[in-house]
ZAKEBA-925939 format. One record per residue (C-alpha): z, y, x; residue in three letters. Coordinates in Angstrom, 1 decimal, decimal comma. Layout:
N
rec up Z&north Y&east X&res ala
...
END
This chain:
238
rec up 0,0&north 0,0&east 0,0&res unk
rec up -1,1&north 3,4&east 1,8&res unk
rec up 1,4&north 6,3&east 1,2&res unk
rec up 2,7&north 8,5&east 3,3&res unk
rec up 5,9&north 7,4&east 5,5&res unk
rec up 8,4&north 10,6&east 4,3&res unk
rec up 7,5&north 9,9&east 0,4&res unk
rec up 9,6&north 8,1&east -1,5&res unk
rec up 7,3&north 5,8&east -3,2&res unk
rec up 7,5&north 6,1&east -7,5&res unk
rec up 7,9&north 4,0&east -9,8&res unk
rec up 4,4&north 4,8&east -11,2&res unk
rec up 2,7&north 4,3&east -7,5&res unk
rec up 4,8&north 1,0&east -7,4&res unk
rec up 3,5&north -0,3&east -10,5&res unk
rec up -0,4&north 1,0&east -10,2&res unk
rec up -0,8&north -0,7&east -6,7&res unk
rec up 1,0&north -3,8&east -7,2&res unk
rec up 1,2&north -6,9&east -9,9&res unk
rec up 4,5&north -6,2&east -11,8&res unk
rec up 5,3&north -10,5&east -11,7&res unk
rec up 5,5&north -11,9&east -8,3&res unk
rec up 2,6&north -13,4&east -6,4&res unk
rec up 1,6&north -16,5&east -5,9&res unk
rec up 3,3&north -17,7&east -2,8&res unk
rec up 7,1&north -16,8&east -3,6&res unk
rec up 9,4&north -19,4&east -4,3&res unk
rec up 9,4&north -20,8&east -8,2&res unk
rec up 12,2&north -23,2&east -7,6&res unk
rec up 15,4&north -23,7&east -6,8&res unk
rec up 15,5&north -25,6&east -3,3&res unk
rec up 12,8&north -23,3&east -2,6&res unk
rec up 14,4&north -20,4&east -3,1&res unk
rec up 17,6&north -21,6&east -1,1&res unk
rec up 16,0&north -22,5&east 1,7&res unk
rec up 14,0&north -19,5&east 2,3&res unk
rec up 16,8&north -17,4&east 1,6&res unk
rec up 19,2&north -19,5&east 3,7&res unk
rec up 16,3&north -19,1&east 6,7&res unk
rec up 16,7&north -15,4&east 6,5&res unk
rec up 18,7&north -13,6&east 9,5&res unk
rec up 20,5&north -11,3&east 7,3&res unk
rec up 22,1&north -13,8&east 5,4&res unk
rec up 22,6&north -15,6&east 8,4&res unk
rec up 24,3&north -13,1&east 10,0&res unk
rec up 26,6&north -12,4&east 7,0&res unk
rec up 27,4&north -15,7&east 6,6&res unk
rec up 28,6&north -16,1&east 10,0&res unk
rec up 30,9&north -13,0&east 10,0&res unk
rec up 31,8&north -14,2&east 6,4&res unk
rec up 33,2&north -17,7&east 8,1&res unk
rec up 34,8&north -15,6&east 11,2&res unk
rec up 36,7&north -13,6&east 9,1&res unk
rec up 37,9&north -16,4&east 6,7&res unk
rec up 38,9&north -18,5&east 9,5&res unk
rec up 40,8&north -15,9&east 11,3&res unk
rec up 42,6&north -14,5&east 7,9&res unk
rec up 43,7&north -18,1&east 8,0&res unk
rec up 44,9&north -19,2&east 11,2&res unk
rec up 47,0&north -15,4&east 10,7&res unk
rec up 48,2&north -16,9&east 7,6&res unk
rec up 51,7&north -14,8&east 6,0&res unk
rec up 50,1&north -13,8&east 3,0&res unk
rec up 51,3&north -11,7&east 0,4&res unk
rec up 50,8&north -9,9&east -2,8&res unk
rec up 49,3&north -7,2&east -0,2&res unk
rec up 45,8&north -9,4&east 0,7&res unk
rec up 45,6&north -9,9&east -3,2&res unk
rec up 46,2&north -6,3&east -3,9&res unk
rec up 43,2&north -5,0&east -1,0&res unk
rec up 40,9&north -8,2&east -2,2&res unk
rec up 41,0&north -6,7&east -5,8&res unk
rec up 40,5&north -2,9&east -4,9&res unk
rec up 37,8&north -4,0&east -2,5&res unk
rec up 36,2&north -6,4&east -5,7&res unk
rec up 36,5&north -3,3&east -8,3&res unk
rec up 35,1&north -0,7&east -5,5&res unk
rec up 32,1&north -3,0&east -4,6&res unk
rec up 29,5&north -1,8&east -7,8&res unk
rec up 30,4&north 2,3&east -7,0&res unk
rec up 29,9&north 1,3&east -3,2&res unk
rec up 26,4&north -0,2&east -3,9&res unk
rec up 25,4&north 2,5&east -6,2&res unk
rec up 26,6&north 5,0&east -3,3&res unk
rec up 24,2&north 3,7&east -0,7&res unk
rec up 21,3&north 2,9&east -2,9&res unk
rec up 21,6&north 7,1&east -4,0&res unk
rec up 22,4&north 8,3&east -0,7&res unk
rec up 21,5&north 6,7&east 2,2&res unk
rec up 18,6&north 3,9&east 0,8&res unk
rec up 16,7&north 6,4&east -1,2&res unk
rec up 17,5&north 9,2&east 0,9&res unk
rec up 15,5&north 12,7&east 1,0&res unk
rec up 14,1&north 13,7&east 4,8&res unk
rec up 14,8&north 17,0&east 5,3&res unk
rec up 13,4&north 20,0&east 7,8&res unk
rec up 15,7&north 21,6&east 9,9&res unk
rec up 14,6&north 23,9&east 12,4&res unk
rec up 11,1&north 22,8&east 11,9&res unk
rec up 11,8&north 19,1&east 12,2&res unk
rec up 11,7&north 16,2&east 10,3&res unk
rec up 15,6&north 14,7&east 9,6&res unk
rec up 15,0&north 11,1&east 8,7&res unk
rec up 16,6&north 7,8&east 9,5&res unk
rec up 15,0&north 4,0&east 9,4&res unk
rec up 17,4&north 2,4&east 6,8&res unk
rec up 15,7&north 4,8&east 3,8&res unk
rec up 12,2&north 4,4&east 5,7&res unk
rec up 12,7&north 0,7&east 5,4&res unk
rec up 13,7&north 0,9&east 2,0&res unk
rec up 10,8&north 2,9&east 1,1&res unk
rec up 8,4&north 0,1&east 2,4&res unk
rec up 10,1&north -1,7&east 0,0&res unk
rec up 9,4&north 0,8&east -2,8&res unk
rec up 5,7&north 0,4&east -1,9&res unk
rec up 5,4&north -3,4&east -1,5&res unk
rec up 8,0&north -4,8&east -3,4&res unk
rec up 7,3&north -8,7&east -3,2&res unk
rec up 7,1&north -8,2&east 0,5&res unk
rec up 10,5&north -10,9&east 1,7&res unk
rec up 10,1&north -8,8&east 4,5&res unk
rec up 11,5&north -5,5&east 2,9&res unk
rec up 13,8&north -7,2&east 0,6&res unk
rec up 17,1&north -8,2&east 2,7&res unk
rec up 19,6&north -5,8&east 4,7&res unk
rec up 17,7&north -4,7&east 7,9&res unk
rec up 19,3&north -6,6&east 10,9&res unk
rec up 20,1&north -3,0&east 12,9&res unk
rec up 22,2&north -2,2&east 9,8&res unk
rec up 24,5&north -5,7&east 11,0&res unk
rec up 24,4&north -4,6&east 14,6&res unk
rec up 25,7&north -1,2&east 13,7&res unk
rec up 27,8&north -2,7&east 11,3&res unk
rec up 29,7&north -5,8&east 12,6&res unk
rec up 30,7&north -4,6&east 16,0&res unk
rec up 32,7&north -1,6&east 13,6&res unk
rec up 34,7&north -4,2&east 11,4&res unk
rec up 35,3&north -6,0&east 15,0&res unk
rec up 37,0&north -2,9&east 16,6&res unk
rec up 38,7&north -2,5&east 13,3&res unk
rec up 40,4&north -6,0&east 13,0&res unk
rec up 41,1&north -5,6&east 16,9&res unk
rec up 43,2&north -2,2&east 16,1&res unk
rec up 44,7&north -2,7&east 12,9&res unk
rec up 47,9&north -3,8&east 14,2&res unk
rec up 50,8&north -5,6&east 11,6&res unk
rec up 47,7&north -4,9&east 8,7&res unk
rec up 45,1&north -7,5&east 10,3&res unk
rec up 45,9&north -9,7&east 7,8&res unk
rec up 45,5&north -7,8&east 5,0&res unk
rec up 42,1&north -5,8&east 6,2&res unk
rec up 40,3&north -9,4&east 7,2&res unk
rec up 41,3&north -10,5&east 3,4&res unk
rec up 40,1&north -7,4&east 2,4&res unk
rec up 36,9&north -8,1&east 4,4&res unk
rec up 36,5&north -11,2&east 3,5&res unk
rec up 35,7&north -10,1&east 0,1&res unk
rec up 33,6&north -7,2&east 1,0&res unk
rec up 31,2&north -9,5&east 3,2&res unk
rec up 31,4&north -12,4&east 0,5&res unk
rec up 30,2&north -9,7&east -2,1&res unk
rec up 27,8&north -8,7&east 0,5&res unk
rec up 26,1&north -12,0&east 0,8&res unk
rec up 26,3&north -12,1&east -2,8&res unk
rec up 24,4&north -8,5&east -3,5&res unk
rec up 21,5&north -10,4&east -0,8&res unk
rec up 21,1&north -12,8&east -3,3&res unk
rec up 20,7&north -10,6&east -5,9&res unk
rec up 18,5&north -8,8&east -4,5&res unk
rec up 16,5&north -11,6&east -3,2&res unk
rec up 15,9&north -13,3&east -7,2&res unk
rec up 14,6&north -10,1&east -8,1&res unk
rec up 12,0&north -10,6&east -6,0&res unk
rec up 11,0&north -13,7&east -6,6&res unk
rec up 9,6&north -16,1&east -9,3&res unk
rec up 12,6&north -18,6&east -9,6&res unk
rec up 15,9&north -17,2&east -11,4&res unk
rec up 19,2&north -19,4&east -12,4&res unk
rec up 19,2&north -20,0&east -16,4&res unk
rec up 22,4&north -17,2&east -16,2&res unk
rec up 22,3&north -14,5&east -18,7&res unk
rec up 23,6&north -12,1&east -16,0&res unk
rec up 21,2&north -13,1&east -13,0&res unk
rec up 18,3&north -12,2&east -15,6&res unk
rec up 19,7&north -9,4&east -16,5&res unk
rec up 20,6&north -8,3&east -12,9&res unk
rec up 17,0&north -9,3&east -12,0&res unk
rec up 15,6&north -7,1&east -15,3&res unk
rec up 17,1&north -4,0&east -14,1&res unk
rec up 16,2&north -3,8&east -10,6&res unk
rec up 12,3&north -4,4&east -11,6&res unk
rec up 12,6&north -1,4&east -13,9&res unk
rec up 14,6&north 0,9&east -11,2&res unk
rec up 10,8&north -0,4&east -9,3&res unk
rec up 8,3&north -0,6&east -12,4&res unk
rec up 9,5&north 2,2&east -14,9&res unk
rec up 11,8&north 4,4&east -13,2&res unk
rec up 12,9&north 4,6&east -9,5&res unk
rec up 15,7&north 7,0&east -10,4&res unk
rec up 17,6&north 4,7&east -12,7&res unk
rec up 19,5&north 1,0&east -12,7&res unk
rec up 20,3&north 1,4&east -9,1&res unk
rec up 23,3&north -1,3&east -9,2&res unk
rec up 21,8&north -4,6&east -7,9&res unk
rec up 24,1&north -7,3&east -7,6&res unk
rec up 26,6&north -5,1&east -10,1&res unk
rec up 25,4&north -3,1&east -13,0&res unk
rec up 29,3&north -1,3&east -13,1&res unk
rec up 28,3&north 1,7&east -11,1&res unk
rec up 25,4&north 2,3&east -13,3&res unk
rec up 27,6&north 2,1&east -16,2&res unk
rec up 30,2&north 4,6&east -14,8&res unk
rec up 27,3&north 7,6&east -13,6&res unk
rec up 25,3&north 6,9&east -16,8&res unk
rec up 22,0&north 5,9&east -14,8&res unk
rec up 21,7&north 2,5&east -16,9&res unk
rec up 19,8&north 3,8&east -20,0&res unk
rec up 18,3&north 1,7&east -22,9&res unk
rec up 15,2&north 0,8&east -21,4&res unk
rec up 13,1&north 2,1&east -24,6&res unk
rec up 14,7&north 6,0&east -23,8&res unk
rec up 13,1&north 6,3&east -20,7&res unk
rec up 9,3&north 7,3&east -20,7&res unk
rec up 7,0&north 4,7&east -19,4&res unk
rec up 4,6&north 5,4&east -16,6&res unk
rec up 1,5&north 3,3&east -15,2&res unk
rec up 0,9&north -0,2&east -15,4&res unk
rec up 4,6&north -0,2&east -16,3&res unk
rec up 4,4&north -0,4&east -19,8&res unk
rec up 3,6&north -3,9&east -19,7&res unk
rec up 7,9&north -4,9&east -18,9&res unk
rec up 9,4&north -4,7&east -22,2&res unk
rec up 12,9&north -4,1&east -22,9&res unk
rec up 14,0&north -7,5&east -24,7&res unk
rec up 17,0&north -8,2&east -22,6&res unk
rec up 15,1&north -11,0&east -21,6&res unk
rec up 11,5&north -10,7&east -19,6&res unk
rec up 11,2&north -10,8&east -15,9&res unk
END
C-alpha cells in the first residue's frame, strides 16, 4: 500500500486498498493459528520473561494480601493502559519543531499496520519495544528492595495480560477465531477501529477503556466510509 510514511493511514484508505476479510494464506484453524503465533518472537519473548518472573515470585515466596492487592490494581489498570498507548504513542502525530520532523518507529510501525493490515509482520509488539522494555522491569525487580515480591506479582500479571492482548490482537488478523462471544466481539471491534473508523474502538484485548472515554459507539452512529460499508454491525460478523 503506497502512502506517505508521516500519515496516519485512515480507515477509508485502509478499506479501499485492501480486502476487508483476510487473505488467503492466514491461518483458518486452530493448531494453525497456535503455531504460527507461538513461532513469533514477540510472544516468545514475553513468554520467557512471563516464566522468569513467575519462577522468581515463587522461589521469594512470603505472600500476602499485598501481591493480591497489586495483581488486581494492575488487572483493573490494564484496559485504560492499552487504550493510553494505542491514543498516544501507537497512533501518534509527528510534529515539526524547529523545522524538523519529531517522529519515533513504534507509531511508524504501527502505521504500516494501518496500511497493510493482514500483514503478521505489522501485527505483534515490535521486538525494540522488548529490548527497551525488559531490561527496565529488570533494574526495577533488582532495586525494589523488601517490595520485590510484590512488584514481580504485580508483573506477573502485567506481562500475562500482555501475552494475552498479543493474542488478541493476533485473531483479529486472522481467519480462525475461538467459538467465544468475547473473542468475536474483541476481534469485531478492532476491524472497525481499521475498516470504518480509525479514531474509535481502540481497546484490543479489553473493550473497558473504550467504555470509560466513550470511543466504543454503536457501530450504526458512526458514518461509513469506502469499501467499509460492507462490515455490518450485527454483534456477530468478522
Amino acid at each position: 500500500m503506497e502512502h506517505r510514511d508521516h500519515d496516519m493511514v485512515t480507515a477509508e484508505a485502509t478499506a479501499r486498498q485492501n480486502p476487508v476479510s483476510p487473505p488467503e494464506g492466514l491461518p483458518r484453524d486452530r493448531i494453525t493459528a497456535l503455531k504460527v503465533f507461538a513461532a513469533h518472537p514477540s510472544p516468545q519473548l514475553i513468554a520467557l520473561a512471563l516464566a522468569a518472573a513467575l519462577i522468581t515470585r515463587a522461589v521469594i515466596a512470603e505472600f500476602s494480601w499485598v501481591d493480591a492487592a497489586i495483581a488486581l490494581a494492575v488487572w483493573a489498570y490494564f484496559p485504560v493502559n492499552e487504550w493510553l498507548i494505542h491514543v498516544f504513542m501507537l497512533h501518534y502525530t509527528p510534529r515539526k519543531i524547529f523545522g524538523r520532523t519529531l517522529d519515533f518507529h513504534l507509531p511508524k510501525t504501527h502505521r504500516w499496520h494501518h496500511g497493510e493490515p493482514w500483514k503478521l509482520e505489522w501485527v505483534f509488539i515490535p521486538r525494540h519495544i522488548h529490548l527497551l522494555v525488559f531490561p527496565v522491569i529488570a533494574v526495577l525487580v533488582v532495586l525494589a528492595g523488601n517490595w520485590r515480591g510484590p512488584l514481580l506479582s504485580g508483573m506477573t500479571i502485567y506481562l500475562l495480560l500482555g501475552l494475552h492482548y498479543e493474542w488478541v490482537h493476533y485473531l483479529a488478523h486472522i481467519h480462525w477465531c475461538p467459538n467465544n462471544a468475547y473473542y468475536r466481539r474483541r476481534v469485531q471491534e478492532h476491524r472497525w477501529h481499521h475498516f470504518r473508523n480509525e479514531n474509535y474502538w481502540w481497546g484490543v484485548s479489553m473493550g473497558l477503556g473504550d467504555r470509560l472515554f466513550k470511543t466504543a459507539p454503536t457501530v450504526g452512529e458512526v458514518e461509513k466510509t469506502g469499501t467499509t460499508g460492507t462490515l455490518r454491525g450485527n454483534g456477530r460478523t468478522l
